[in-house]
PDB file of N, CA, C and O in Angstrom:
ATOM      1  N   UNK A   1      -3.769 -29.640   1.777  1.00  0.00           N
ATOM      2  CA  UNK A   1      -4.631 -30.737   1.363  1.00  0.00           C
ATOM      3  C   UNK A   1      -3.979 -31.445   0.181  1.00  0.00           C
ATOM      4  O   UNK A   1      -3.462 -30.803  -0.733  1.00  0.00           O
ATOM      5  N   UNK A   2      -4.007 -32.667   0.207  1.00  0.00           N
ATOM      6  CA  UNK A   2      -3.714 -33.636  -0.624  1.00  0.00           C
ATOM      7  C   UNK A   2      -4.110 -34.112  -2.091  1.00  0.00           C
ATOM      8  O   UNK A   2      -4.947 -35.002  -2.239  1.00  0.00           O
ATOM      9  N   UNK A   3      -3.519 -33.527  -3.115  1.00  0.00           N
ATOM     10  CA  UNK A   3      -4.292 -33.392  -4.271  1.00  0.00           C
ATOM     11  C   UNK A   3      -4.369 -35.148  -4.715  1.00  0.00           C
ATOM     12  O   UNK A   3      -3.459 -35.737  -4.133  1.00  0.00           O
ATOM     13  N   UNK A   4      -5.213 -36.091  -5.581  1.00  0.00           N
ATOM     14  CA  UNK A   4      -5.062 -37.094  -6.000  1.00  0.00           C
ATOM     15  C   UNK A   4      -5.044 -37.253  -7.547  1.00  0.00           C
ATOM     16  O   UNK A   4      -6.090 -36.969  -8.130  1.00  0.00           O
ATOM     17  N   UNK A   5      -4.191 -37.589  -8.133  1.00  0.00           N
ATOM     18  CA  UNK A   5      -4.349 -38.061  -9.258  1.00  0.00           C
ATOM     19  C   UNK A   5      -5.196 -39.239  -9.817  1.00  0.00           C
ATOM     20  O   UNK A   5      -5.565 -40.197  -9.138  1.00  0.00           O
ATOM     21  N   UNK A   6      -5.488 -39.029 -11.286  1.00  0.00           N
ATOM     22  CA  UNK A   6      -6.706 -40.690 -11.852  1.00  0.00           C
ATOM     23  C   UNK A   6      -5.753 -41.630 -11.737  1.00  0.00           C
ATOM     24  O   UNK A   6      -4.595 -41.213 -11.762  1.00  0.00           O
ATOM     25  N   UNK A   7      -5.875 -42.457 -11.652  1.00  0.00           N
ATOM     26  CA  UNK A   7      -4.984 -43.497 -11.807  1.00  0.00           C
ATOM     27  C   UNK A   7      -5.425 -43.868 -13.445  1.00  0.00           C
ATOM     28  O   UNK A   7      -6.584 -44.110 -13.781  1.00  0.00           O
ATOM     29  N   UNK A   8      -4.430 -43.860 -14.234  1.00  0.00           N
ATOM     30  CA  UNK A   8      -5.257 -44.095 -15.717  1.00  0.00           C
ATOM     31  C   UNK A   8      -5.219 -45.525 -16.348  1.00  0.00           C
ATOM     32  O   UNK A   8      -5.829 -45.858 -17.364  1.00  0.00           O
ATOM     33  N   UNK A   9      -4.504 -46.223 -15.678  1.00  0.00           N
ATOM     34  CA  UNK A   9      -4.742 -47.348 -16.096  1.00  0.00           C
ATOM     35  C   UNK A   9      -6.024 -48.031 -15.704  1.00  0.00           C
ATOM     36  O   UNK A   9      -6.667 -48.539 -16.623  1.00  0.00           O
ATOM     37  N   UNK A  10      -6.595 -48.139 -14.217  1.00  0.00           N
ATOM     38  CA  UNK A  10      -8.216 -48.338 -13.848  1.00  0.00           C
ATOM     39  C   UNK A  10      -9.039 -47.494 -14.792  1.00  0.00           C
ATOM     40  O   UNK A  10     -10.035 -47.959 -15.345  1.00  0.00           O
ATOM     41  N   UNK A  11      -8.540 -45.996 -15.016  1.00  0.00           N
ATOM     42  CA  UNK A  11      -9.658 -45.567 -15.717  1.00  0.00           C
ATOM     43  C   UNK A  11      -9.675 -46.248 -17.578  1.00  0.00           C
ATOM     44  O   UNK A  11     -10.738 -46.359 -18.190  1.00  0.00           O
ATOM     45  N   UNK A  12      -8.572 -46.551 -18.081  1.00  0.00           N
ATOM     46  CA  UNK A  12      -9.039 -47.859 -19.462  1.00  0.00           C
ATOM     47  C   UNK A  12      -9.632 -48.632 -18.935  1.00  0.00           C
ATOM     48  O   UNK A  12     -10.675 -48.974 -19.493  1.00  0.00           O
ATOM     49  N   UNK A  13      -9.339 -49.166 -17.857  1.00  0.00           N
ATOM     50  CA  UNK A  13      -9.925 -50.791 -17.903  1.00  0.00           C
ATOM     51  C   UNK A  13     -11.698 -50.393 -17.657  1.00  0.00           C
ATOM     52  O   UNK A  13     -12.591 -51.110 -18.109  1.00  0.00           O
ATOM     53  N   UNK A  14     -11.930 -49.222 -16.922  1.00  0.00           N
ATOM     54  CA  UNK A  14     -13.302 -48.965 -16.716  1.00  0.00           C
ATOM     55  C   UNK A  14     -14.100 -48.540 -18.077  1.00  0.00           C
ATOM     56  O   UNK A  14     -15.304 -48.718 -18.266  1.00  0.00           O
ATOM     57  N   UNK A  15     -13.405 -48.091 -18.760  1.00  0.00           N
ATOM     58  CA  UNK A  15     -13.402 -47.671 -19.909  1.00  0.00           C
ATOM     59  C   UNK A  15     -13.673 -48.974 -21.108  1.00  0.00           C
ATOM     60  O   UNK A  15     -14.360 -48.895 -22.127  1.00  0.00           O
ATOM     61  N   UNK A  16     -13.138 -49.781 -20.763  1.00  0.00           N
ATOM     62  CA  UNK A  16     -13.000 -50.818 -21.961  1.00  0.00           C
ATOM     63  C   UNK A  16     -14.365 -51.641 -21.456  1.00  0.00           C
ATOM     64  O   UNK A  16     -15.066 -52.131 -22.341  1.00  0.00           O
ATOM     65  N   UNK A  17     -14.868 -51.849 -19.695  1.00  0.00           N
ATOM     66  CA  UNK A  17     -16.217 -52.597 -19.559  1.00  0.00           C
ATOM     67  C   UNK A  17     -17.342 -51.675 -20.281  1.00  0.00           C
ATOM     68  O   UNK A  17     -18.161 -52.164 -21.059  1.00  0.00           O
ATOM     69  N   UNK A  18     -17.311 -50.462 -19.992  1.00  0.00           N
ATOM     70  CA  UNK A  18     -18.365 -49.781 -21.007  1.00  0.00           C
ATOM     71  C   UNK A  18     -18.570 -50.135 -22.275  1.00  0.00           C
ATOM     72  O   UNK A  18     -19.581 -50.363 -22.939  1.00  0.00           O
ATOM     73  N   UNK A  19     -17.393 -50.138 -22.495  1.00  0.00           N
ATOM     74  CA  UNK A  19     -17.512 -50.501 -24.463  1.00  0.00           C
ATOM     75  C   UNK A  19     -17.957 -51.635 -24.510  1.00  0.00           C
ATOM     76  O   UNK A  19     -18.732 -52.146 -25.318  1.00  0.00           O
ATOM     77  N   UNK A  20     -17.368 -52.117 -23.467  1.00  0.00           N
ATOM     78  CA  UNK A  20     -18.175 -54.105 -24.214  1.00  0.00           C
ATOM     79  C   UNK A  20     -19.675 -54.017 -23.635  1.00  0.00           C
ATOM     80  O   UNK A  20     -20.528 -54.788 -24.073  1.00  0.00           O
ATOM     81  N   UNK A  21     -20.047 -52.874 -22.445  1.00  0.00           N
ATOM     82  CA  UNK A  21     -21.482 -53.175 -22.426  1.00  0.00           C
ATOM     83  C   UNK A  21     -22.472 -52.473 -23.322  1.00  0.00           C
ATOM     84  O   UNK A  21     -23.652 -52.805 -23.436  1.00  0.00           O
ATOM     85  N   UNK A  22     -21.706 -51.168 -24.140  1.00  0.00           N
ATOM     86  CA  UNK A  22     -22.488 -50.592 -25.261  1.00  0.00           C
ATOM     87  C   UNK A  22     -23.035 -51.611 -26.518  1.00  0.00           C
ATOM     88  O   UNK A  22     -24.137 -51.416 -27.032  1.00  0.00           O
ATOM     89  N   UNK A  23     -22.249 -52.580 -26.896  1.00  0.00           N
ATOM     90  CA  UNK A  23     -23.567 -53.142 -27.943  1.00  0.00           C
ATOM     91  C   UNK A  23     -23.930 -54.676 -27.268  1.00  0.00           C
ATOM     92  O   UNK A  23     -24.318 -55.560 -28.032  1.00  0.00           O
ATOM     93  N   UNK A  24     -23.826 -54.877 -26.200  1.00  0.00           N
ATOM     94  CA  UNK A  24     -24.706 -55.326 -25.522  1.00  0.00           C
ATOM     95  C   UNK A  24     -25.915 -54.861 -25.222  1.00  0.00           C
ATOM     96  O   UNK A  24     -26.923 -55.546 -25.397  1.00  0.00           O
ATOM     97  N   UNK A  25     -25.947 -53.468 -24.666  1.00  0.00           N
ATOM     98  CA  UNK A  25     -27.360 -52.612 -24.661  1.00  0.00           C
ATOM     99  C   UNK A  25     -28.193 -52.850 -25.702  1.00  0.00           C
ATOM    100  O   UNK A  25     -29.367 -52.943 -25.343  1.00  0.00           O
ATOM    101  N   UNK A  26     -27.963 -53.012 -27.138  1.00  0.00           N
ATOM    102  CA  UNK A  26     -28.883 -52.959 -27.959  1.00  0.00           C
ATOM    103  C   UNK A  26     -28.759 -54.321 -28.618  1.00  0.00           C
ATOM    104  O   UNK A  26     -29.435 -54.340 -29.647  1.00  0.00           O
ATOM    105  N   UNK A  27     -28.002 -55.701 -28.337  1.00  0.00           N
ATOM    106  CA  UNK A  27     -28.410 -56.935 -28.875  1.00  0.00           C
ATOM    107  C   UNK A  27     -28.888 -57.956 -27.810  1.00  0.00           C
ATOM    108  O   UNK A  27     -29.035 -59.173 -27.923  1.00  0.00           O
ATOM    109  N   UNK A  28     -29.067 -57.245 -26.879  1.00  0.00           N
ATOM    110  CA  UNK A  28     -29.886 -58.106 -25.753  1.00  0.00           C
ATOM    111  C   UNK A  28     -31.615 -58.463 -26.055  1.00  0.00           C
ATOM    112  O   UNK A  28     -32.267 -59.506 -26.015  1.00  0.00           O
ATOM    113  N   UNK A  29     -31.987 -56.881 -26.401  1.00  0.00           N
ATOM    114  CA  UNK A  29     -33.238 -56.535 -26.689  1.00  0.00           C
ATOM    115  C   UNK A  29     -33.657 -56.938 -28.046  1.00  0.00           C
ATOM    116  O   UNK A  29     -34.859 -57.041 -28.292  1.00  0.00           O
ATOM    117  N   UNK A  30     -32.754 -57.177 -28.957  1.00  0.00           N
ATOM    118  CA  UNK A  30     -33.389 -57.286 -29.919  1.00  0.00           C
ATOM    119  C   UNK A  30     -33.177 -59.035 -29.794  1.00  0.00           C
ATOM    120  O   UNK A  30     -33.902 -59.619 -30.600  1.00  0.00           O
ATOM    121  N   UNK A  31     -32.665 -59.590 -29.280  1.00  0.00           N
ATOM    122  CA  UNK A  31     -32.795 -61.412 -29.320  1.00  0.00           C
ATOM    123  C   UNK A  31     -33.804 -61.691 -28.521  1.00  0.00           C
ATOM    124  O   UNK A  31     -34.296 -62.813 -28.646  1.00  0.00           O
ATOM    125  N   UNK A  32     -34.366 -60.783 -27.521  1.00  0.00           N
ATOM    126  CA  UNK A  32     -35.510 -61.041 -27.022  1.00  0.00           C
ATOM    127  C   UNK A  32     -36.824 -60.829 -28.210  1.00  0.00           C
ATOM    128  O   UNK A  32     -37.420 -61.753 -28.763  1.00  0.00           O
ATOM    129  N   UNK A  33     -37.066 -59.366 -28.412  1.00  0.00           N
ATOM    130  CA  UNK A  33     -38.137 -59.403 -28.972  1.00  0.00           C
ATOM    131  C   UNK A  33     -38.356 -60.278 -30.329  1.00  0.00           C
ATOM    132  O   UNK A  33     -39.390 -60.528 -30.949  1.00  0.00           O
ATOM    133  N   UNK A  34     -36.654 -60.745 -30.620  1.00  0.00           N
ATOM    134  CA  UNK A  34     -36.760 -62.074 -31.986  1.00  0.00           C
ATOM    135  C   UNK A  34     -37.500 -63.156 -31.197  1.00  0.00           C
ATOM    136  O   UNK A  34     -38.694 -63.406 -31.359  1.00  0.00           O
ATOM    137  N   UNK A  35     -36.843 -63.664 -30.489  1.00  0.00           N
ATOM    138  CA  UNK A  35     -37.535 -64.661 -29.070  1.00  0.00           C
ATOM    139  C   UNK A  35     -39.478 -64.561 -29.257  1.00  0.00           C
ATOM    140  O   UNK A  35     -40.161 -65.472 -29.727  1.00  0.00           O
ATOM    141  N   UNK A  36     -39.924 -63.449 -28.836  1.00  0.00           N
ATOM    142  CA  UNK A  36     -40.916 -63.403 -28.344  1.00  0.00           C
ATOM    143  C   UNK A  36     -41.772 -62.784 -30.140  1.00  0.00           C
ATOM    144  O   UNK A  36     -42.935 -62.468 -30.390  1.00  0.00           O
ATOM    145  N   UNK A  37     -40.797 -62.833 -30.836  1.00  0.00           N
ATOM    146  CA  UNK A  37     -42.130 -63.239 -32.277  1.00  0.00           C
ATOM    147  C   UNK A  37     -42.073 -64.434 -32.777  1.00  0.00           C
ATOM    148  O   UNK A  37     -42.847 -64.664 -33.707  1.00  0.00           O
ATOM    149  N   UNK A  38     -41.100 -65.595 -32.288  1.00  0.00           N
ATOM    150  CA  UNK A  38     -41.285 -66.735 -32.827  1.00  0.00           C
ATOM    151  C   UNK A  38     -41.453 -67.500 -31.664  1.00  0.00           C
ATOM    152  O   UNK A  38     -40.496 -68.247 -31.460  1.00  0.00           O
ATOM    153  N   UNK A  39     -42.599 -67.579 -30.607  1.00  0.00           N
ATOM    154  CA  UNK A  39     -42.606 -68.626 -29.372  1.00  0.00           C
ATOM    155  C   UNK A  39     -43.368 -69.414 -30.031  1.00  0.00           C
ATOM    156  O   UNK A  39     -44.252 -69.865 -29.303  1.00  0.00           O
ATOM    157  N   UNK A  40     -43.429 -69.859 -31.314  1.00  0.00           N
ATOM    158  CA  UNK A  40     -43.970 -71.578 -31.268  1.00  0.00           C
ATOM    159  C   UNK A  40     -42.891 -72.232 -31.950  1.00  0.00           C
ATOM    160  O   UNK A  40     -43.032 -73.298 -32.549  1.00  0.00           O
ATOM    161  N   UNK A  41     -41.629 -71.489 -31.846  1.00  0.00           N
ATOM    162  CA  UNK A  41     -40.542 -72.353 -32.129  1.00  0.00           C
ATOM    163  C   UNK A  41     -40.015 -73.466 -31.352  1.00  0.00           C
ATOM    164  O   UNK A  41     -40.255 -73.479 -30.145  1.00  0.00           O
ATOM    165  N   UNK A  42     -39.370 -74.348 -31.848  1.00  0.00           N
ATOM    166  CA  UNK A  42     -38.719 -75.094 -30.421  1.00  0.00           C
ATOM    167  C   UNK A  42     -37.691 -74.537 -30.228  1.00  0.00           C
ATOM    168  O   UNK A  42     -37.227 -75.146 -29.264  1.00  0.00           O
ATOM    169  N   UNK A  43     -36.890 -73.647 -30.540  1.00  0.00           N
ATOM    170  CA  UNK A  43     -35.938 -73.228 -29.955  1.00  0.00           C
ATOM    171  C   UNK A  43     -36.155 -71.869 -28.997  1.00  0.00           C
ATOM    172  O   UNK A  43     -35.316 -70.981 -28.843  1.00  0.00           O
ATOM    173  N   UNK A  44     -37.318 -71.918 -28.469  1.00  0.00           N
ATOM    174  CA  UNK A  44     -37.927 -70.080 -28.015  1.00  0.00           C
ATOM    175  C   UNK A  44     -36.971 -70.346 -27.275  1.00  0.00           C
ATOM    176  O   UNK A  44     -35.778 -70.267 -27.569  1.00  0.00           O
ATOM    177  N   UNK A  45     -37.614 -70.799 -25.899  1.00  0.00           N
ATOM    178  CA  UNK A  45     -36.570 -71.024 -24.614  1.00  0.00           C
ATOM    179  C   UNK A  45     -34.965 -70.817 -24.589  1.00  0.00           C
ATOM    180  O   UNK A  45     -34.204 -70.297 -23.774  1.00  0.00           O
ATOM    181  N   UNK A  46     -34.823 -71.313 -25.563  1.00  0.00           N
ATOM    182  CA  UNK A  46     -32.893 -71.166 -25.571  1.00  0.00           C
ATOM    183  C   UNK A  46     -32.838 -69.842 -26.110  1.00  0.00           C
ATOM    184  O   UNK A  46     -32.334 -68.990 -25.378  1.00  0.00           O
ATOM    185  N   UNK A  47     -33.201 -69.534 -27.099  1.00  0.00           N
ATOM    186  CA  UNK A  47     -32.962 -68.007 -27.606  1.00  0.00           C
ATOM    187  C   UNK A  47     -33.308 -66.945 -26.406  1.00  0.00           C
ATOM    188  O   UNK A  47     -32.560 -66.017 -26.097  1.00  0.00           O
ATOM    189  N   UNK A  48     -34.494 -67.216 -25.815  1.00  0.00           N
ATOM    190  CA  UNK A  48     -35.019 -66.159 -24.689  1.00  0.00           C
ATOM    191  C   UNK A  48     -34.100 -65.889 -23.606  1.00  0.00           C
ATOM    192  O   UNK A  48     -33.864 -64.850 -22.988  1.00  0.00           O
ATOM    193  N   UNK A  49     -33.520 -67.346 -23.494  1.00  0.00           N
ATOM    194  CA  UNK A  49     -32.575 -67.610 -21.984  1.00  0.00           C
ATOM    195  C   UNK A  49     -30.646 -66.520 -22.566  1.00  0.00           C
ATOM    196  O   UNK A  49     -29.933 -66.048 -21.680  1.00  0.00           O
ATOM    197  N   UNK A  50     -30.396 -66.437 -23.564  1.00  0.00           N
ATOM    198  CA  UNK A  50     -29.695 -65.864 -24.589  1.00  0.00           C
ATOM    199  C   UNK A  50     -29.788 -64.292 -24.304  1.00  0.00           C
ATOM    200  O   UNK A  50     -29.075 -63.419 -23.810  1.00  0.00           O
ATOM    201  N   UNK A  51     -31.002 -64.402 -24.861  1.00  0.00           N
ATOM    202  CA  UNK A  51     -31.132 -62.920 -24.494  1.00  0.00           C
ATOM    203  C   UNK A  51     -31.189 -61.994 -23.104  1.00  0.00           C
ATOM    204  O   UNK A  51     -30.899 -60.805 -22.972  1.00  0.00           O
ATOM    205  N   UNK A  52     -31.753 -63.133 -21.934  1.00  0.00           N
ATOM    206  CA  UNK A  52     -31.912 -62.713 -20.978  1.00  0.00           C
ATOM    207  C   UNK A  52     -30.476 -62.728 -20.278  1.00  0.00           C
ATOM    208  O   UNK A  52     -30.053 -61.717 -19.717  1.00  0.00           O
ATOM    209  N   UNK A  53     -29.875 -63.701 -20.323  1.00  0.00           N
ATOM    210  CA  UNK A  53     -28.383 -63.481 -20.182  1.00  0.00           C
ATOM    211  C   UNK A  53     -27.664 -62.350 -20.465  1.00  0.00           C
ATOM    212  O   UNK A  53     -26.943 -61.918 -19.566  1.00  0.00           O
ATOM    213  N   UNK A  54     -27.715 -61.521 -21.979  1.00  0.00           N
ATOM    214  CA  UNK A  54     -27.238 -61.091 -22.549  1.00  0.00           C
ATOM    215  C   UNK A  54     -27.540 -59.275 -22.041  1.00  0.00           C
ATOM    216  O   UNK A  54     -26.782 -58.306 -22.064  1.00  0.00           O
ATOM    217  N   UNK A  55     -28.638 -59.386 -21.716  1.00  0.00           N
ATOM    218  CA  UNK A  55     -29.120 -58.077 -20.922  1.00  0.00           C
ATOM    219  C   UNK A  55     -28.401 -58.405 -19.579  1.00  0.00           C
ATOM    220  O   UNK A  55     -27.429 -57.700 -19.309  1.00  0.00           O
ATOM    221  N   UNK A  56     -28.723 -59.295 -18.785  1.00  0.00           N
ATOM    222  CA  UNK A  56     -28.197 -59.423 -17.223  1.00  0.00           C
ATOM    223  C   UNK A  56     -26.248 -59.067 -17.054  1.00  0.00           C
ATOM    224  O   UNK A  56     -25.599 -58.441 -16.216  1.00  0.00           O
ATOM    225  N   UNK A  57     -25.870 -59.828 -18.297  1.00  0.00           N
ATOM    226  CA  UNK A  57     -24.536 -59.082 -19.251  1.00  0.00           C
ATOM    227  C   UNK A  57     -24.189 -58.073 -18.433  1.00  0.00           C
ATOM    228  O   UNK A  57     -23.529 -57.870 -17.414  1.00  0.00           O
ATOM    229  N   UNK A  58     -25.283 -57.143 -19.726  1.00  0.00           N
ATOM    230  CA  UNK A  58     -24.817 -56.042 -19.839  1.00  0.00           C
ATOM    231  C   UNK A  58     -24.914 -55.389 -18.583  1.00  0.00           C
ATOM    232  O   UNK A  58     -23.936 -54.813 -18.107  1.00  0.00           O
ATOM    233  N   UNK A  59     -25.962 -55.429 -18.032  1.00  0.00           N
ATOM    234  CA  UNK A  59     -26.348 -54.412 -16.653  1.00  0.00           C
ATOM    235  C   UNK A  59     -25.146 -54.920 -15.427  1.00  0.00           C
ATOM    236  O   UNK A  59     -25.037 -54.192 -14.441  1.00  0.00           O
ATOM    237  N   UNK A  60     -24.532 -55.793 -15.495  1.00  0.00           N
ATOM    238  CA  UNK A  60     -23.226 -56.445 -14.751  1.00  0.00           C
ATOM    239  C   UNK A  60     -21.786 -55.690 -14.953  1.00  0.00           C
ATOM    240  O   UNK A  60     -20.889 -55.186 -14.276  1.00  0.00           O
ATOM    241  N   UNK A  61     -22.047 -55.869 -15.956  1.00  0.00           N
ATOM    242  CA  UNK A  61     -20.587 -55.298 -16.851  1.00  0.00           C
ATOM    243  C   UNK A  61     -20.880 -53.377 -16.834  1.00  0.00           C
ATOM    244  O   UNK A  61     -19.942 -52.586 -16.933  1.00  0.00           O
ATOM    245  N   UNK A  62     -21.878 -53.081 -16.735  1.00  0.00           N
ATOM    246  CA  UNK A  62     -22.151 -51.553 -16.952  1.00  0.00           C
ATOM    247  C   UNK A  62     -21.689 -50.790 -15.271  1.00  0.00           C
ATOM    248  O   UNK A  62     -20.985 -49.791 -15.126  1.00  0.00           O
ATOM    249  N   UNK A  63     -22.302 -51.578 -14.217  1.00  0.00           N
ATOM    250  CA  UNK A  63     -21.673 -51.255 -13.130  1.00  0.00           C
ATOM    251  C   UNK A  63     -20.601 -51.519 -12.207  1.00  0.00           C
ATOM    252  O   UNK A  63     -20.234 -51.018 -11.144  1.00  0.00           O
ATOM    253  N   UNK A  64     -20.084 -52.775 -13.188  1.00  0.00           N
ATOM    254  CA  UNK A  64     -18.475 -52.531 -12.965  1.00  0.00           C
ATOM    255  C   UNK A  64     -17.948 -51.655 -13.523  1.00  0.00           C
ATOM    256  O   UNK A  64     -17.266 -50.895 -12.837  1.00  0.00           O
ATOM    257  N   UNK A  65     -18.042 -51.448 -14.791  1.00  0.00           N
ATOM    258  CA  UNK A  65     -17.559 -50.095 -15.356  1.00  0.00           C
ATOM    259  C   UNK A  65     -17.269 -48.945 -14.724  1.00  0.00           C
ATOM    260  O   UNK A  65     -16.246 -48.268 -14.619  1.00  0.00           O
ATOM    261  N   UNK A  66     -18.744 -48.826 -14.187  1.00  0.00           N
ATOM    262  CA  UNK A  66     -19.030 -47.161 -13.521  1.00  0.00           C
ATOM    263  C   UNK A  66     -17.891 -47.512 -11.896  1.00  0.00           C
ATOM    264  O   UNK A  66     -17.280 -46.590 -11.355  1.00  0.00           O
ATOM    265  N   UNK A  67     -17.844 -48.594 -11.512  1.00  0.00           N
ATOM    266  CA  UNK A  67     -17.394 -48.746 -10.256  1.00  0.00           C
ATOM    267  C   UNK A  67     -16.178 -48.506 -10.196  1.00  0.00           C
ATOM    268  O   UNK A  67     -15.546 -47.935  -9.306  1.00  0.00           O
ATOM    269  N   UNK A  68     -15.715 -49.101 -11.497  1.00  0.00           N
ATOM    270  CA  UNK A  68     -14.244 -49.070 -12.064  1.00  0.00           C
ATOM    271  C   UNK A  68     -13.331 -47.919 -12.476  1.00  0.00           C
ATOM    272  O   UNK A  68     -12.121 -47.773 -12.305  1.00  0.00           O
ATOM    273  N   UNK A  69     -14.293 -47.096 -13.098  1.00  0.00           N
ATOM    274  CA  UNK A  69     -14.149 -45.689 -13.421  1.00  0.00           C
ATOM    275  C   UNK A  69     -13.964 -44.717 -11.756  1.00  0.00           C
ATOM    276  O   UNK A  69     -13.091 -43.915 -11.422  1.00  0.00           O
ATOM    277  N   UNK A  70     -15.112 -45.192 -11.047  1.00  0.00           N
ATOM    278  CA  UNK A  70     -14.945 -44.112  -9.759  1.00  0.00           C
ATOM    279  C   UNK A  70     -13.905 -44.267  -8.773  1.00  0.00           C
ATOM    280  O   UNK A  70     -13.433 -43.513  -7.924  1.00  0.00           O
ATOM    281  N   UNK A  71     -13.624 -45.759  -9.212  1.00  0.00           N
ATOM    282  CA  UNK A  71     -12.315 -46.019  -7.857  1.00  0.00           C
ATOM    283  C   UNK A  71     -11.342 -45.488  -8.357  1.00  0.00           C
ATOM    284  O   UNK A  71     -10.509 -44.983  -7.605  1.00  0.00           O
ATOM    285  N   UNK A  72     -11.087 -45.430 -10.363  1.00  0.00           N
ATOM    286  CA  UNK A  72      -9.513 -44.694 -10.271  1.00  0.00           C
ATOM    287  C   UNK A  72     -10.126 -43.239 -10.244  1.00  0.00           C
ATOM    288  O   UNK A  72      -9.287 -42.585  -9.624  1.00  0.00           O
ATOM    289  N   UNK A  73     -11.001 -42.529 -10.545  1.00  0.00           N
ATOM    290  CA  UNK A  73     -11.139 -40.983  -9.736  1.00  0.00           C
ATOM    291  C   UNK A  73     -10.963 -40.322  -8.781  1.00  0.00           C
ATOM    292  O   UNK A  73     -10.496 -39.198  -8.595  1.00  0.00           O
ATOM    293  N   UNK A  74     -11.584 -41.494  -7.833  1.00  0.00           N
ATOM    294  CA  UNK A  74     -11.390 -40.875  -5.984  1.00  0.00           C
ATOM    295  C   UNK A  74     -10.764 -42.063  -5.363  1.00  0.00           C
ATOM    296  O   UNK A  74     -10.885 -42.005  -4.140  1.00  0.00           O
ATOM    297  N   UNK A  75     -10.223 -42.978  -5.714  1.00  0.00           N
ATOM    298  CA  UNK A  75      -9.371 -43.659  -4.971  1.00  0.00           C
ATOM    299  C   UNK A  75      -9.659 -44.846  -4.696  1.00  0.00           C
ATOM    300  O   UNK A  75     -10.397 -45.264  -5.589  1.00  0.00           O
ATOM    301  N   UNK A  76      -9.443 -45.734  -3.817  1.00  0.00           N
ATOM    302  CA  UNK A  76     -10.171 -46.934  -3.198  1.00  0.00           C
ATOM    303  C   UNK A  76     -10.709 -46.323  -1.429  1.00  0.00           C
ATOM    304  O   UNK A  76     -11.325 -47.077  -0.676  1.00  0.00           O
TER     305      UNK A  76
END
């Protein structure tokens, strides 16, 4: 049987989307709930749309990561 090696260069690059989605995880949420204590601002909408981006971000970038990580583990 055929042993496989990581490929380690996929596994940085999977490595490096995690990191950029780790403080995404926690400034998504907090531009929202800034968002949603000042909605009689005129700027709610743009800040909200910011934040909601900024989560949709992260949850994008988090499962490329993981996807990225598993293809150099077990292969394509």
């Amino acid at each position: 049987m055929e042993q496989r090696h990581t490929d380690k260069k996929v596994l940085f690059k999977g490595v490096k989307y995690l990191a950029a989605t780790f403080p995404m995880f926690f400034i998504g949420p907090v531009i929202l709930n800034s968002s949603f204590k000042n909605q009689d601002h005129p700027l709610f909408y743009v800040i909200f749309g910011i934040g909601c981006l900024v989560c949709i971000a992260a949850m994008l970038l988090f499962f490329k990561g993981l996807q990225t990580i598993m293809k150099s583990l077990f292969g394509k």
